[in-house]
C-alpha positions in Angstrom: -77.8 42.3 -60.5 -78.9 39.3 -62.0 -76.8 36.9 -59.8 -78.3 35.5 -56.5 -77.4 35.5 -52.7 -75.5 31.9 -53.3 -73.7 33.8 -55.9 -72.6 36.0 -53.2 -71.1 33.8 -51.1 -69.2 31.5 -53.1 -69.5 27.6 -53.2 -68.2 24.7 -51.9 -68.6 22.3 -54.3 -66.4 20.8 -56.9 -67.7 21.8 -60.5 -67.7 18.5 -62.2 -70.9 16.6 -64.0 -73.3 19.9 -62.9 -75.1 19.9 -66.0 -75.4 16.2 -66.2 -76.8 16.0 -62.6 -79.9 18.5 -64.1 -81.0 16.2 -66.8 -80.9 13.4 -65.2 -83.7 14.7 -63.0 -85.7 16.8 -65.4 -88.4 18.0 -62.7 -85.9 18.4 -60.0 -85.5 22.3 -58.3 -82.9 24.3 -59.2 -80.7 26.8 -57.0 -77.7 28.9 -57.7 -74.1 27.9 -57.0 -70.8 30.0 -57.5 -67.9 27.4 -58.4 -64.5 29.7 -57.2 -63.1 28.4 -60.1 -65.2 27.7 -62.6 -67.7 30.5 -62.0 -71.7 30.1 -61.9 -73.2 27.1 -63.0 -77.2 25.5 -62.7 -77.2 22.5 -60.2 -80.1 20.4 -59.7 -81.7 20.1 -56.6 -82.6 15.9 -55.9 -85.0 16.7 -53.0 -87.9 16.6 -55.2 -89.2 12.9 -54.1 -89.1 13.2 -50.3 -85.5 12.0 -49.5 -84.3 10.5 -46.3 -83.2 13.0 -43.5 -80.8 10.7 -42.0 -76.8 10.3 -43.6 -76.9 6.9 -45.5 -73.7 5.6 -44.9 -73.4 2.5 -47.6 -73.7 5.2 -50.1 -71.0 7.4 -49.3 -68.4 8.0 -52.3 -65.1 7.1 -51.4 -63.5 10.2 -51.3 -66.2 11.4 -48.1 -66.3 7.9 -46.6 -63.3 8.6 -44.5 -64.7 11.5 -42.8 -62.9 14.3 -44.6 -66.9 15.7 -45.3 -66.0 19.2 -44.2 -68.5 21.3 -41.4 -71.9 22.3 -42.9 -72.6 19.4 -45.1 -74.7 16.0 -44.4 -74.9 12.7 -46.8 -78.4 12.4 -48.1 -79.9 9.9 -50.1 -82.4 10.3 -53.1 -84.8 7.7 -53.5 -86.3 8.8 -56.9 -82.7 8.6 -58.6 -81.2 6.1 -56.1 -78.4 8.8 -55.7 -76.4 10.0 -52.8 -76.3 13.7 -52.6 -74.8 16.5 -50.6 -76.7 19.5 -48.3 -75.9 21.7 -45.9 -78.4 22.8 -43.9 -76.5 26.2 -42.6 -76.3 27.5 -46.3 -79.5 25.7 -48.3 -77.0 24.3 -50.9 -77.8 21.2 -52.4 -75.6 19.1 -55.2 -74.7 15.8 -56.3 -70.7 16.8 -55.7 -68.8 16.0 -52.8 -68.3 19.3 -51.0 -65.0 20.6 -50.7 -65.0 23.1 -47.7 -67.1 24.3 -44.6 -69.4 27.3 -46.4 -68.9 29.3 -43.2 -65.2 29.3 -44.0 -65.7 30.1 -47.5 -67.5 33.4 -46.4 -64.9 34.4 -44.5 -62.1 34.0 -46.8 -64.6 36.1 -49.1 -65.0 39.2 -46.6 -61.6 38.9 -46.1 -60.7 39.3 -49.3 -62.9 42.6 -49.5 -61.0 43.7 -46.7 -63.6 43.5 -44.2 -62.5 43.0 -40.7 -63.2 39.3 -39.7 -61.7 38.1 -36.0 -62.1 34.8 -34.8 -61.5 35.4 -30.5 -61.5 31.5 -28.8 -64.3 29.9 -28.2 -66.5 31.4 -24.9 -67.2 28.5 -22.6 -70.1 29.5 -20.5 -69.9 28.5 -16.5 -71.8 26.0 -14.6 -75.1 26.9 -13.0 -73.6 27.5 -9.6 -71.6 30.2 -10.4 -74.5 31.6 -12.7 -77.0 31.6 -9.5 -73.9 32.8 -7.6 -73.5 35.5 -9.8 -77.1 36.3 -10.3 -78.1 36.3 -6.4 -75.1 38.2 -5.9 -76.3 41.2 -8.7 -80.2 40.9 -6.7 -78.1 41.5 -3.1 -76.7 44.7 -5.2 -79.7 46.1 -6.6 -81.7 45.7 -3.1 -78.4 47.8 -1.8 -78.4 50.3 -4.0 -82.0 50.7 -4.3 -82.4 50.5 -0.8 -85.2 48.0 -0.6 -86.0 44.6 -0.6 -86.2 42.4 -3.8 -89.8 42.2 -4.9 -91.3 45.3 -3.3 -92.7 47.7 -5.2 -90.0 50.5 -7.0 -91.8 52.9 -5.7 -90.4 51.9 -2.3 -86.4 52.9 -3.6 -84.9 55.4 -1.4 -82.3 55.9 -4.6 -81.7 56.3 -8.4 -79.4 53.7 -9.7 -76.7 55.2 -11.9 -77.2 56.4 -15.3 -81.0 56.5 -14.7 -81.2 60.2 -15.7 -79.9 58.8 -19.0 -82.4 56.5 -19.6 -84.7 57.1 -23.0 -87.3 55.8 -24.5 -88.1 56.3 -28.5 -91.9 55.7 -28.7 -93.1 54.1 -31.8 -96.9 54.1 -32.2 -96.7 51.4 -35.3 -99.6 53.2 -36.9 -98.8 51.7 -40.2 -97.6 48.2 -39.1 -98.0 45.3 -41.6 -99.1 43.0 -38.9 -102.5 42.8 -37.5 -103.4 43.4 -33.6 -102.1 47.1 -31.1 -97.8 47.6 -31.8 -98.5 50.1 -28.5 -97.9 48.9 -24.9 -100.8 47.7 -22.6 -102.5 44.5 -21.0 -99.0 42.5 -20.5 -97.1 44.7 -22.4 -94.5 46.9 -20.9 -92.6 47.6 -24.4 -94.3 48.9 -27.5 -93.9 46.4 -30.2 -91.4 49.2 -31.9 -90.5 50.6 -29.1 -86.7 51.1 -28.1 -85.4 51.8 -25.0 -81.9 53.3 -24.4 -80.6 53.0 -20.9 -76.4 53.4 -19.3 -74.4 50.5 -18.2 -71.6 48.7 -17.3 -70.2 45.1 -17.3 -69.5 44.1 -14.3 -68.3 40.6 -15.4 -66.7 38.9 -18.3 -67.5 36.5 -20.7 -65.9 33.4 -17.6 -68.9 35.1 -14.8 -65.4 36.5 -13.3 -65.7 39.8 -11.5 -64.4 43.0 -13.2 -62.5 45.0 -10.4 -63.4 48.2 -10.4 -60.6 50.5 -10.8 -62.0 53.7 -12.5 -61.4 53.2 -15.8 -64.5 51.7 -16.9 -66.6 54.1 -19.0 -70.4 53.8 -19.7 -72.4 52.2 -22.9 -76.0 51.7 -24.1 -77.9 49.2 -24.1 -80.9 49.3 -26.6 -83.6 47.0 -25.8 -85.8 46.8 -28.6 -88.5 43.1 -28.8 -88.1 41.3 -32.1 -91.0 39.5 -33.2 -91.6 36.1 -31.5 -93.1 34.1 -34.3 -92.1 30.5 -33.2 -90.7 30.8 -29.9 -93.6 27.9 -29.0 -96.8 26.9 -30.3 -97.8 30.1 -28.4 -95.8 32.3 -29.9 -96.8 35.8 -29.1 -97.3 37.5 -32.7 -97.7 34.5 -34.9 -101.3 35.1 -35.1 -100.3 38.6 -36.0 -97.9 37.8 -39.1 -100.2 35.2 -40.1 -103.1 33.6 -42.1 -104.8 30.6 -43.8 -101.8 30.2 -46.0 -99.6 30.2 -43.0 -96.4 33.3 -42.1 -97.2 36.9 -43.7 -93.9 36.4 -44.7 -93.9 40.0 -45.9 -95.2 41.4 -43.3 -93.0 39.5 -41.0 -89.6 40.6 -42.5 -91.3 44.7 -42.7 -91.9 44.9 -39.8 -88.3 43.2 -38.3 -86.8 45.7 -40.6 -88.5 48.6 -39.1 -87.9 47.2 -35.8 -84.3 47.5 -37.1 -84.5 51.0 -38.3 -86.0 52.4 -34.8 -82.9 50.3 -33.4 -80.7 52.6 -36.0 -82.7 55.7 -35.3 -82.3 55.4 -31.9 -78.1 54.9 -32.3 -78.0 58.4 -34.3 -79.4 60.4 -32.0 -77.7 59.3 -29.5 -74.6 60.0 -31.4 -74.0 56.5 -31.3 -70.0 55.5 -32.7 -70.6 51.5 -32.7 -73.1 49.2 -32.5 -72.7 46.0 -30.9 -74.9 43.0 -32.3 -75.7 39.4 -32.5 -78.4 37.9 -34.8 -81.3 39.8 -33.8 -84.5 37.8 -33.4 -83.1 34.7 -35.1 -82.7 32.1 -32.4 -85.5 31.2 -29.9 -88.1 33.7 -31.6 -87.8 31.0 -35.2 -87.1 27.7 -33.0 -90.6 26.2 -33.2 -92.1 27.7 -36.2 -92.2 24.8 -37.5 -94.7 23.5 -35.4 -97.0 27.0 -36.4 -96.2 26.5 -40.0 -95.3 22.9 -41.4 -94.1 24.7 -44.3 -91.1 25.8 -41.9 -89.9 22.1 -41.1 -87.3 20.5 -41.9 -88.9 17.7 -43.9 -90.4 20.3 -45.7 -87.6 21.1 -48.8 -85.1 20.5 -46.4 -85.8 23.0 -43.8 -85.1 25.5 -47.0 -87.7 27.7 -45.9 -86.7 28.6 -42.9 -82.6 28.8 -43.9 -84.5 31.6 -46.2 -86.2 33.5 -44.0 -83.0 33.6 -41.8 -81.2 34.9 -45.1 -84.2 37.7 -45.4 -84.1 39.1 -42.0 -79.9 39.5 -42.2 -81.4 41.0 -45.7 -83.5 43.5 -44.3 -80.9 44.5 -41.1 -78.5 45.1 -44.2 -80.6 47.3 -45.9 -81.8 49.6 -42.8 -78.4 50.0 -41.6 -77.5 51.2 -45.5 -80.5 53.5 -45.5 -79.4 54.8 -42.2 -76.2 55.0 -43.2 -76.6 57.2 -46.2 -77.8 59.6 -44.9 -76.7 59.7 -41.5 -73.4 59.2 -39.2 -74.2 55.5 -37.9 -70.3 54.4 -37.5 -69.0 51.2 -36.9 -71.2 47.6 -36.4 -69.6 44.9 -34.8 -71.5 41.4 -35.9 -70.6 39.3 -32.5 -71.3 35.9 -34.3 -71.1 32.2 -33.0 -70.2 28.5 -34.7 -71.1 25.2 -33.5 -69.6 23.6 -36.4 -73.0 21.5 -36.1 -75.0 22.5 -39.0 -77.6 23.6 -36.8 -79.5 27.2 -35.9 -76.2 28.8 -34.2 -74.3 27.9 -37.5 -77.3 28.8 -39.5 -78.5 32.3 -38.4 -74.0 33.1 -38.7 -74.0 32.1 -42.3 -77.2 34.1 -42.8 -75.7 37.3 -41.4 -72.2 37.2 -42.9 -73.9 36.3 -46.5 -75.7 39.8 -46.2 -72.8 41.5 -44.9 -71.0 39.9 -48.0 -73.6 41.0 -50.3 -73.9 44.4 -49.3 -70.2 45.3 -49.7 -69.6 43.8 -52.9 -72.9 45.5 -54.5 -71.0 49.0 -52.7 -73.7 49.3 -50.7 -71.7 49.4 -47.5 -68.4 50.4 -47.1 -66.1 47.2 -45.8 -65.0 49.6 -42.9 -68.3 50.0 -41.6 -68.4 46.6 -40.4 -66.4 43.9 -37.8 -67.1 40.5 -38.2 -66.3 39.1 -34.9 -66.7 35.6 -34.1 -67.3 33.9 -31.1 -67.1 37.4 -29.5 -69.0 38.3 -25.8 -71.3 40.9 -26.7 -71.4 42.5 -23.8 -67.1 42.5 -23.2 -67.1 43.8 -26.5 -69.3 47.0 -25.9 -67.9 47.5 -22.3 -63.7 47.5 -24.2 -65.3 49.8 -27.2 -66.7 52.5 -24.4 -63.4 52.1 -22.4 -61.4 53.7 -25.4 -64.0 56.5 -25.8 -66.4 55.3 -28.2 -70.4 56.1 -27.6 -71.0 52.1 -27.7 -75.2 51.0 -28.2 -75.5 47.3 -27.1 -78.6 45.7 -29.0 -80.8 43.5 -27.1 -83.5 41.3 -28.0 -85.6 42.2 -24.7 -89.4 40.8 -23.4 -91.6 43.5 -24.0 -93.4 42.4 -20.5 -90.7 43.1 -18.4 -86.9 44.8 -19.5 -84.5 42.3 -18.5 -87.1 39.4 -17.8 -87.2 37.0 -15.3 -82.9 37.1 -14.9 -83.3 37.3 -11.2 -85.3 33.7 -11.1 -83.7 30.3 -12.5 -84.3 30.0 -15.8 -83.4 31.1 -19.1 -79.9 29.9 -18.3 -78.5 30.7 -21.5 -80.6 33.4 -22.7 -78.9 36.5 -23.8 -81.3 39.1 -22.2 -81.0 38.0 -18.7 -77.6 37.0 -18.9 -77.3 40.7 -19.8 -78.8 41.9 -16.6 -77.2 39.2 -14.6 -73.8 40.3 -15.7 -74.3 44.2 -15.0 -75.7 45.3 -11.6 -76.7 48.7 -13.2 -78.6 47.5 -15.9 -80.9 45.1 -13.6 -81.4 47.9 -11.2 -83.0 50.5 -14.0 -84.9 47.8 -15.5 -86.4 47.3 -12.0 -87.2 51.1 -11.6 -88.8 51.3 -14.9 -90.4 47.4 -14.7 -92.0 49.0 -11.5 -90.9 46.0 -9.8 -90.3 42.1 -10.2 -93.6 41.3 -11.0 -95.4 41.4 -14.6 -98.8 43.0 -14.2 -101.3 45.1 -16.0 -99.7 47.7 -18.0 -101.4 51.0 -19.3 -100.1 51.8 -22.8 -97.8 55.1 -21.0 -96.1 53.3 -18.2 -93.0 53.0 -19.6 -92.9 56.6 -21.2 -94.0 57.5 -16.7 -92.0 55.2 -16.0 -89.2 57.1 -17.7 -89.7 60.4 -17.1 -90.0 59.6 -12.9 -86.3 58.7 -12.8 -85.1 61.9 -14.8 -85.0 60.6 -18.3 -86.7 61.4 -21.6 -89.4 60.4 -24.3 -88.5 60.9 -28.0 -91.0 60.0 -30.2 -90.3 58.2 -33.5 -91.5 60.4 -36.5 -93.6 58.0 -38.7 -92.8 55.8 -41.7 -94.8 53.7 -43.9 -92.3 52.3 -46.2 -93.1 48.3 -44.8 -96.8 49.3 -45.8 -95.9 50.9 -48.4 -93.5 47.4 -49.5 -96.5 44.9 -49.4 -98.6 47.0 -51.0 -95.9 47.2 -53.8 -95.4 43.5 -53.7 -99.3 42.9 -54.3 -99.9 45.0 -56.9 -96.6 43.7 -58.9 -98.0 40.1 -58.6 -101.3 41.4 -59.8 -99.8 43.0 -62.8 -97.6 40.2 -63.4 -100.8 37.9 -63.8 -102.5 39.4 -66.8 -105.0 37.0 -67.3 -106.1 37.9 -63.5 -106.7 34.2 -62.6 -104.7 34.6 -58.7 -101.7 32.7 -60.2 -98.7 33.8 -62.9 -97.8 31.1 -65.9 -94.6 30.3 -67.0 -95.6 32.5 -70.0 -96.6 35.3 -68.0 -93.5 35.6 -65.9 -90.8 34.9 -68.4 -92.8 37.7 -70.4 -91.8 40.0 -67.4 -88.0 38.3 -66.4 -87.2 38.4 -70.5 -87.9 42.4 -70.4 -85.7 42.1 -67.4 -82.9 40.9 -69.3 -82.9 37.6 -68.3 -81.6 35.1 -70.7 -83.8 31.8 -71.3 -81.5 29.5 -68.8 -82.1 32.3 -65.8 -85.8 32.4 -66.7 -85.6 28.6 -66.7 -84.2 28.5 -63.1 -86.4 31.4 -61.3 -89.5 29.3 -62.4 -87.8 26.5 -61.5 -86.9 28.1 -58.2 -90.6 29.9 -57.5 -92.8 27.0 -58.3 -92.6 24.6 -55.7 -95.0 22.2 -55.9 -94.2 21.9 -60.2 -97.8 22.7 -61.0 -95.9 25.0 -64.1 -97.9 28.0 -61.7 -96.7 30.4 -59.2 -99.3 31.0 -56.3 -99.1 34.6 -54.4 -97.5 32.1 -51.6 -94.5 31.1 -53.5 -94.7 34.2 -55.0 -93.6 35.9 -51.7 -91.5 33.1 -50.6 -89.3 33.0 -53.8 -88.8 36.9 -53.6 -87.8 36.1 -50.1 -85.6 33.8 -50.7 -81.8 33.4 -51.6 -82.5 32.5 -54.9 -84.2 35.3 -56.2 -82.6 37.6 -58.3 -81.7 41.0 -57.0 -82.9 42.6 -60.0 -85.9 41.1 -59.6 -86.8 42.5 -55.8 -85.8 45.8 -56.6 -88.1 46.2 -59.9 -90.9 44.3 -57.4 -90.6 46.7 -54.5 -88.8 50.0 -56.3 -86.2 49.8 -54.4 
């Protein structure tokens, strides 16, 4: 328990002059790697005077100067020790050694290895904008047909049901015991509760190439489970930042809650609908964390090389991980299939993968998760997965990450060209035409916190309401009181003394102690603050042991 998410996923990095790297930077961080064959080992971290961001060339060791630097890695240079260094910025991991492979790949050979299903399908190559606006005007000409009415009048004015719409449900989450601040429940521009998940019948009417699907009668319905993740950094103006935040900057407690209950209603929601596989991508972890940055300057990249934010990415995999194991242990969820994606850039795409298959990784060697219960699939069409899965009989739920002011969006206009939720709509005829039943329309305008639930209900389907749970409360009011009682001379900040006190009744030994407060106290004032408090237990680098004796897990 005592080993960290980097443990997890294995390393990349030869094991050669790690200890004489440390102490010959005596204040420098210090993060976990997992030598394959040398086992764990404390590396330094150089990035303690501000280092360049850019690859310095002329410093390059000759065994990476040829280009042979494999995926995932960038040259840095350290201008405190005049050093070239190695980091990759889709797993965090910092060191003085030449990398040896891409840490994606190492993750894969790892989950293969533990028998978990891993497919790599070739690489989607998404179509030019005329044939997206072909398609799309072409899915608007079908939902005015089968409606019977003409695109952008009222719903009210359908002279039909689409199919499926009987189907349609909605599980209605009042978020009376949300960690964030402001209304979870739909109103003013909100069509979607903030917990909210909608369940409505579909089916793909083209593939992954925008090529039509003929329709020979085969094809067998799915779900699609539109449920809003936060949007914490989607632009300066991100919808719920203000919510999840304060003075200090992101609730980051709060923030990764309140996903995970989002997660949970998504699971809930699979179950009773007797749900056999769930179809996925990395939830909330694109768009919705882009510009946080700009919100939060603790988030940049020139902030600990963007560390924070590879963290938070690791935390909300974390925290899917863990509801879809709660779920799972006490009810039937069946099979998830991760549809994953690689740039081989080093960048957000590569990031939020590595984030996902690291808590897939960790869940099935701590047996939390049975290596069955998962399909790593990579480079895989979400939505040609789901629609294949239902043809051979399976009860298929398609997440999406949907706008809570109107399902589906603005698909039917010209932008979001490579967003996932209107591509979704774009791509099934049936899907855009319920979301413009229940959206009332085309138009966003003033909601009243039941239109949906009416909405609904008037084309035949049902309302379940989602019993309530206060285990995110319940979290961050465990995760105050622990750094209260770990401060024991009640001054809003924990010593060195004070928490190897509490890591040493832990069973840490001195060098683990050593690297959490190494790890927790980032600005080396020998203190931990209640903000690098919650970002350590957050992080990749803190123990396991030590966020399940924090939160009771």
């Amino acid at each position: 328990n005592n080993q960290s998410h980097r443990t997890a996923t294995g390393s990349c990095v030869a094991s050669r002059d790690g200890k004489r790297a440390l102490s010959a930077n005596r204040h420098a961080h210090m993060v976990w790697t997992n030598s394959v064959s040398s086992g764990r080992e404390l590396r330094s971290d150089p990035g303690t005077a501000q280092p360049h961001h850019q690859p310095v060339q002329a410093q390059v060791p000759q065994n990476v100067s040829d280009g042979t630097l494999p995926p995932g890695w960038e040259v840095q240079f350290d201008e405190e020790s005049q050093k070239t260094y190695f980091f990759s910025p889709v797993s965090g991991e910092i060191t003085w050694d030449p990398p040896t492979c891409d840490p994606m790949d190492a993750a894969i050979a790892e989950l293969g290895s533990l028998r978990v299903h891993c497919k790599t399908l070739r690489k989607i190559h998404p179509p030019g904008d005329s044939r997206r606006c072909e398609v799309r005007d072409g899915t608007k000409r079908k939902v005015e047909q089968e409606l019977g009415l003409t695109f952008g009048q009222s719903a009210q004015n359908a002279r039909a049901l689409p199919p499926f719409s009987k189907n349609a449900s909605l599980f209605k989450d009042r978020g009376d015991v949300m960690c964030g601040r402001g209304t979870a429940e739909a109103g003013g521009t909100h069509l979607l509760g903030r917990f909210d998940v909608l369940a409505v019948g579909a089916l793909a009417d083209f593939d992954s190439a925008w090529k039509y699907i003929k329709a020979d009668g085969n094809k067998r319905p799915f779900w699609v489970l539109h449920a809003a993740a936060l949007n914490i950094g989607e632009s300066e103006a991100a919808s719920d930042f203000q919510d999840y935040s304060s003075h200090a900057g992101l609730d980051v407690v709060g923030y990764v809650e309140d996903m995970g209950h989002i997660f949970e209603n998504i699971l809930t929601a699979s179950v009773h609908l007797a749900g056999t596989d769930i179809v996925m991508f990395p939830f909330g972890m694109g768009a919705f964390l882009r510009n946080l940055w700009k919100l939060d300057s603790q988030f940049s990249r020139d902030h600990r090389h963007g560390k924070q934010l590879i963290d938070l990415r690791w935390a909300l995999a974390a925290r899917f991980m863990e509801a879809l194991c709660k779920t799972a242990s006490t009810s039937k969820v069946g099979t998830v299939h991760f549809c994953l994606f690689t740039s081989g850039k080093g960048d957000e795409t590569d990031a939020n993968t590595f984030a996902f298959l690291s808590a897939v990784l960790n869940a099935v060697k701590s047996r939390q998760l049975n290596s069955r219960a998962v399909n790593i699939l990579m480079n895989a069409d979400a939505l040609g997965i789901a629609q294949n899965l239902a043809d051979e009989g399976k009860v298929v739920m398609l997440v999406n990450g949907a706008n809570r002011g109107l399902v589906g969006n603005h698909w039917f206009t010209d932008g979001a060209r490579m967003a996932i939720d209107e591509n979704l709509h774009r791509r099934s005829w049936r899907m855009a035409a319920t979301a413009y039943m229940l959206n009332g329309g085309a138009q966003v305008v003033a909601r009243q916190p039941n239109d949906l639930a009416a909405a609904v209900e008037w084309i035949g389907g049902t309302v379940v309401p989602i019993p309530k749970s206060d285990d995110g409360e319940e979290r961050k009011r465990k995760v105050i009181e622990k750094f209260k009682a770990w401060d024991t001379d009640n001054d809003g900040r924990i010593s060195r003394k004070e928490m190897s006190n509490v890591l040493s009744k832990l069973g840490f030994e001195a060098g683990d102690v050593d690297m959490c407060i190494a790890a927790a106290d980032l600005n080396n004032d020998g203190f931990v603050s209640y903000v690098e408090f919650v970002g350590w237990l957050y992080s990749a680098e803190r123990p396991n042991a030590v966020f399940l004796n924090v939160t009771d897990s």
